[in-house]
C-alpha positions, 0 to 999 in steps of 0.5 A: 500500500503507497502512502503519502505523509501530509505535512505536520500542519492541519491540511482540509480534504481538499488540500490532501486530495490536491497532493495525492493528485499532483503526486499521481497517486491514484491507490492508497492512503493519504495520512494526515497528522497534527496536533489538535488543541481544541480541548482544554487547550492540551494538545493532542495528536490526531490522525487522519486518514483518507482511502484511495480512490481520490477525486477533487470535489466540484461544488458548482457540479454538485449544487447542478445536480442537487437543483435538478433533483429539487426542481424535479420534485417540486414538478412531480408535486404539482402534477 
């Protein structure tokens, strides 16, 4: 199994799946680790970790598909 270290800095999904992308890796885990003091301010390190297949989200492509689903249903309602 390949694997690609994120940076010790807290990176969202985005950001990973950017780099597993650029590094063409298209099977595998990407992990993520960084130190999480939400809690009582004592840090704690945390681990992330994200399975291949990976795919950079598309929201304008997301928000078209869920509109369509909406509108449809709002035309079968008044039918």
């Amino acid at each position: 199994m390949d694997s690609l270290p994120a940076s010790n800095t807290q990176v969202g999904y985005t950001g990973l799946v950017n780099k597993a992308c650029k590094c063409g890796l298209t099977e595998g885990t990407v992990i993520n680790f960084y130190l999480d003091n939400a809690l009582y301010g004592v840090p704690v390190e945390r681990t992330v970790e994200y399975e291949a297949p990976y795919f950079k989200p598309d929201r304008a492509e997301d928000y078209c598909v869920a509109w369509g689903i909406f509108e449809n249903e709002i035309i079968s309602r008044e039918n």
